[in-house]
Every structure is written in C-alpha cells, then in structure tokens.
C-alpha positions as a printed NumPy array, in Angstrom:
array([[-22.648, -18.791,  21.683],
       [-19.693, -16.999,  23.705],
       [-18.373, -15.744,  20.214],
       [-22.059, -14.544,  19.229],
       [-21.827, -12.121,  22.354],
       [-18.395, -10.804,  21.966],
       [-19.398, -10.038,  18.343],
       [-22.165,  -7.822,  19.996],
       [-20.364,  -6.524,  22.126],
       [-17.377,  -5.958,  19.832],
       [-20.141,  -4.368,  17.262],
       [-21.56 ,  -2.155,  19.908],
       [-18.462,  -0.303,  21.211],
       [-16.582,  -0.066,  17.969],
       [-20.267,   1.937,  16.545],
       [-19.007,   4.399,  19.469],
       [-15.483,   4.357,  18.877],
       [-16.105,   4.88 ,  15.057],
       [-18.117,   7.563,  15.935],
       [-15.956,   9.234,  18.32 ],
       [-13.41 ,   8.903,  16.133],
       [-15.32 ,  10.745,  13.737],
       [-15.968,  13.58 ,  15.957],
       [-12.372,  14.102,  16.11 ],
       [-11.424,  14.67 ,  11.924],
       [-10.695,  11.034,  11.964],
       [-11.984,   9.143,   9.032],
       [-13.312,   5.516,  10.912],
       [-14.886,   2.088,  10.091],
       [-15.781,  -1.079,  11.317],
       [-15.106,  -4.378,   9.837],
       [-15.915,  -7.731,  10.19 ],
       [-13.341,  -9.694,   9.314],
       [ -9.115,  -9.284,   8.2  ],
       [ -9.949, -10.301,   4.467],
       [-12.499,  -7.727,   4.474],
       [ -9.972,  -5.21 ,   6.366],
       [ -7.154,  -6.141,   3.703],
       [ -9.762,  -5.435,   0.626],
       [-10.907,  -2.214,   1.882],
       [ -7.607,  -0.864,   2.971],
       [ -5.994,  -2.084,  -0.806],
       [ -8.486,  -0.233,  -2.412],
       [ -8.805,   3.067,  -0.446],
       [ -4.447,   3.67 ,  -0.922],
       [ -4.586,   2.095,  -4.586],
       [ -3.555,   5.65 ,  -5.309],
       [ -0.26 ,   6.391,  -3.441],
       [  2.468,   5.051,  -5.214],
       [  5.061,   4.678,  -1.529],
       [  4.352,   2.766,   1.711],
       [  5.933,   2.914,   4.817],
       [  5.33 ,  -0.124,   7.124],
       [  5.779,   0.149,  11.163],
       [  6.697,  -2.601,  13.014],
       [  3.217,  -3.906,  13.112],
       [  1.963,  -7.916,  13.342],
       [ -1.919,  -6.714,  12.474],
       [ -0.703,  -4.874,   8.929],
       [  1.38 ,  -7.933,   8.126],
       [ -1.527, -10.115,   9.054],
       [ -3.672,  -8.706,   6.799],
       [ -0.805,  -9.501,   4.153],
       [ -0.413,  -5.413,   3.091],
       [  3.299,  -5.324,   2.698],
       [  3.007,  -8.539,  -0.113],
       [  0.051,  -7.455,  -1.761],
       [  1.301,  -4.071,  -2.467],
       [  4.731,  -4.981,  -3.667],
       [  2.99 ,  -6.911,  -6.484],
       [  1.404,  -4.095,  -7.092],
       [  4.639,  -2.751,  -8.242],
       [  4.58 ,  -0.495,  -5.441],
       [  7.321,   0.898,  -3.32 ],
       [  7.134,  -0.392,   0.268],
       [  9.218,   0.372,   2.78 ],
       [  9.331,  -2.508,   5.457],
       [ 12.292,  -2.601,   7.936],
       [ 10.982,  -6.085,   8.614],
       [ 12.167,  -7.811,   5.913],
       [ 14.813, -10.548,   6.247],
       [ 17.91 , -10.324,   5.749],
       [ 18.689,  -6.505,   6.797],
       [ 21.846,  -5.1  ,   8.345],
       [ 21.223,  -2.548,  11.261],
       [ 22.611,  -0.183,   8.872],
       [ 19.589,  -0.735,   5.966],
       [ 17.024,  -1.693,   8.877],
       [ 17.391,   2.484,   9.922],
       [ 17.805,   4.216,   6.836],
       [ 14.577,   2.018,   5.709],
       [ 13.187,   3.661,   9.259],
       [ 13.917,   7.436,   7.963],
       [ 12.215,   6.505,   4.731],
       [  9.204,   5.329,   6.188],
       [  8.052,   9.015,   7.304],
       [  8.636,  10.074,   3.622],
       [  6.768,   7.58 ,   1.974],
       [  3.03 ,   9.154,   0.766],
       [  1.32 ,   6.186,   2.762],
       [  1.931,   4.976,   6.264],
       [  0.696,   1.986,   7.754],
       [  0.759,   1.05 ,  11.088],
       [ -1.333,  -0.207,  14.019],
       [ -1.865,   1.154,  17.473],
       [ -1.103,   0.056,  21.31 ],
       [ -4.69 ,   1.445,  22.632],
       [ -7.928,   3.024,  21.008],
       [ -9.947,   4.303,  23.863],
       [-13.799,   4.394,  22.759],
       [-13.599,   8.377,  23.106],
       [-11.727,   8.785,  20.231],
       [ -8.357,   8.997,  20.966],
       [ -5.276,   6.866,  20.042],
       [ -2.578,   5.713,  21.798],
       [  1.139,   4.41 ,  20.949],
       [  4.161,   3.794,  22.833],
       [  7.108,   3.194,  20.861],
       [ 11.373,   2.498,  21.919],
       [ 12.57 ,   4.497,  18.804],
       [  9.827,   6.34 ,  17.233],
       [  9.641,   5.579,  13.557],
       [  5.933,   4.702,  13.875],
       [  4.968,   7.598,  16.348],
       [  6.783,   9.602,  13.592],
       [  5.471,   8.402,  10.601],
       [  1.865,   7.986,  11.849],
       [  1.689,  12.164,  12.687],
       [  3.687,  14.064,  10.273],
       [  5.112,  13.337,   6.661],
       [  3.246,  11.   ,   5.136],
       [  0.05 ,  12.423,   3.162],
       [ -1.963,   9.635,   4.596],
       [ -1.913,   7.26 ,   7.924],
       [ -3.759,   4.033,   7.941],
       [ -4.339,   2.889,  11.622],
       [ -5.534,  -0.567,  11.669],
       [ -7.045,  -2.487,  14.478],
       [ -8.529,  -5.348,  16.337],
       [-10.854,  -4.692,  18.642],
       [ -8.602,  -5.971,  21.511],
       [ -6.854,  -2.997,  21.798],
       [-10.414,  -0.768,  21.987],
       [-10.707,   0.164,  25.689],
       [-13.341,   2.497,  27.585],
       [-11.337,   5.654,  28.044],
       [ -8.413,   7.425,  27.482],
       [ -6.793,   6.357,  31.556],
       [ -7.662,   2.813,  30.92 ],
       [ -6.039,   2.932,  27.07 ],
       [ -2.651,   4.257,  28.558],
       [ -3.232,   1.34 ,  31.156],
       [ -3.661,  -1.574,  28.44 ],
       [ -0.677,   0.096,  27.071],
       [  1.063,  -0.827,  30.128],
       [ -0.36 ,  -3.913,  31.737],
       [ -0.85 ,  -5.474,  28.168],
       [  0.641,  -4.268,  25.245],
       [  4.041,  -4.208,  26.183],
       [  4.582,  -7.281,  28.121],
       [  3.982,  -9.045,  25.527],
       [  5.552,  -7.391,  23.131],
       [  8.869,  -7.095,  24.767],
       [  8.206, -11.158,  25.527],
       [  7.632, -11.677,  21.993],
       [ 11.291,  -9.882,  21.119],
       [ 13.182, -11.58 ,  23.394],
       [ 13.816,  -8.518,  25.437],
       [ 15.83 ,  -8.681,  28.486],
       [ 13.478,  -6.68 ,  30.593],
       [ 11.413,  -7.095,  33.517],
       [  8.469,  -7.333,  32.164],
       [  9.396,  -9.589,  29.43 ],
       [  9.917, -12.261,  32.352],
       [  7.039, -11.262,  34.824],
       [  4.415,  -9.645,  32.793],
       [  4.275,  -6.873,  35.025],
       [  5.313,  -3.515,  34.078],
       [  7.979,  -2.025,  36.779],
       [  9.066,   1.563,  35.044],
       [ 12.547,   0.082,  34.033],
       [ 15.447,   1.843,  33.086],
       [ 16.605,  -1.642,  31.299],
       [ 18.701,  -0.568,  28.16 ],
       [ 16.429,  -2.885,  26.12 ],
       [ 13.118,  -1.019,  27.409],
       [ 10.701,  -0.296,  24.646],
       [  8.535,   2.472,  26.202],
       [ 10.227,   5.705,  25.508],
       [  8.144,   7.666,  23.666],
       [  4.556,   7.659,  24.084],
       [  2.063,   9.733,  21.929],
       [ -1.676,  10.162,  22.133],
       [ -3.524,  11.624,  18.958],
       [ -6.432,  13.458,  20.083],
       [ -7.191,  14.966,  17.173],
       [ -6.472,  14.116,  13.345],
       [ -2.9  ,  15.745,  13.151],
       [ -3.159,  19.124,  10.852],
       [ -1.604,  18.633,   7.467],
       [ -1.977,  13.889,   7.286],
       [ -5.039,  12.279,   6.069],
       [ -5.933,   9.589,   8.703],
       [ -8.086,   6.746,   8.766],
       [ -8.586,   3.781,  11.371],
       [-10.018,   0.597,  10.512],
       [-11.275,  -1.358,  13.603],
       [-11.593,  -5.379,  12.554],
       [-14.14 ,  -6.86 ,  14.925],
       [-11.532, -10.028,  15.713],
       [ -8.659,  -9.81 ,  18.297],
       [ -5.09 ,  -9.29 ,  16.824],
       [ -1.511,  -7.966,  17.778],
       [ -0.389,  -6.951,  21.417]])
C-alpha cells in the first residue's frame, strides 16, 4: 500500500516537474519503469552514431552503454575496466565531442531547473555545450521542491554517498555530513545549474518514477 502512495505521489510531482521543465525549452517525460526508460531513450538517439557516457550509475542501470555498443555504435565510457589514467582522460575530452551525451543529474527541483556538482567537470561539460544532444535521466529521488532545497539534496545527500561509494578520504565520506572541505579528494568543485535549455544542445530529461543513483 506504502508503494501505491509513493507512486502517486511520485506521479503527481514529476506531471509538474515535466511541465516545468517544459516551460524552460526542455524536452521532458515521465516513465514508469527503467525497462521502459531504456526503450524509449534507445529509440529517441537511434540516430546519432557517438555517445559519451558520464560517470553515471542510473545510465548504466538502464544498461545504455551495452546496448548501444551492439549497436555498432561508438561509446565513449571512461568506466570501463581496465583503463590507465592516461585513456580514462582522453576518453573524458572525447565525451564532449561525441553527438550524444548521456548522463544523470545530482538534483531536479520541480521548477524546472537542474542541478550537478561535479570534481572534474566532464559531465557538467558535456551535458551544456558540444554534444548535439543531452539525455538527462532520472529517478525520482533526486526530484526536490525547489531550486534551494535541490542545491541542499546536492549537499546533504548526493554527495555523501557518493564520495562513500568511491572510497574517498573525505569527511563526509565517514560522517555523512557535508563540512565544506578543502580535502584533496573532495568531489564538489564545480557546480552548475541549467535554468534554461543551453542555446545551441538538444536536451531531454527522462524522470523514471523508481528511486536510483545518489
């Protein structure tokens, strides 16, 4: 029953959020499920023959990366095993050239904007200028009421556990509390809000009503 009502509610605020979205030059849908995601999101970039990945556990969830490379496409994943530092950054630069970028994002507030906090900006990169189109995709975990209390999640949720889940040595990786670090391992350097579909990239956000990534 507890799962009926956070589908509601889950259905409710990502209408607005799609909408908002919208509003703001950004193409936006809802989805039930990750198969559902991973079908739509196949077929709308069938066309684009490159794909840069950011580091993103959503995308690879919905199994993008694979599927594509059967495809006999191009992909561009600095995630793959196996990579010297060396081929993990020049995979990095090519990411932002590729025609497709995929990625997820830290925060969606339900007014329409997106937020993402990154340590050395590939994604941020890529998901605002180069690519000819930017797929955002997200659970709707990360969908929060405004734009204060996205930058907040950002902070108090997002990247706790994300620097837990890399074995960083900061502060938060051990208390789950943000403290502003100057740790050399700190991920939040750059942060970037898109408050408007960026000028000259085709974007799109898929919101998948189930709760996935940091």
């Amino acid at each position: 029953m507890d799962k009926d009502y956070q589908s509601w509610l889950w259905q409710k605020t990502g209408e607005k959020t799609v909408k908002n979205l919208e509003k703001h030059g950004i193409n936006a849908c809802l989805v039930e499920t990750v198969e559902e995601a991973a079908q739509y999101v196949t077929e709308m970039i069938s066309g684009y023959l490159s794909f840069g990945f950011a580091g993103s556990d959503t995308t690879r969830e919905l199994g993008l990366p694979q599927k594509l490379k059967e495809l006999g496409k191009t992909v561009y994943d600095h995630w793959e095993p196996g990579l010297s530092s060396e081929e993990s950054l020049e995979i990095r630069k090519k990411q932002s050239q590729a025609e497709c970028f995929l990625c997820s994002a830290n925060a969606i507030a339900m007014t329409g904007e997106i937020i993402n906090v990154d340590g050395v900006g590939n994604r941020t990169n890529g998901m605002s200028f180069g690519p000819k189109k930017v797929v955002i995709i997200a659970g709707m975990n990360k969908v929060t009421k405004d734009l204060d209390s996205a930058l907040k999640r950002v902070h108090e949720i997002a990247a706790p556990m994300r620097s837990k889940s890399l074995d960083m040595d900061t502060p938060c990786a051990k208390t789950g509390i943000c403290a502003d670090c100057n740790s050399p391992q700190r991920i939040c350097r750059i942060t970037t809000i898109i408050h408007r579909q960026p000028m000259l990239t085709d974007m799109s956000v898929v919101l998948i009503k189930q709760a996935l990534g940091f």
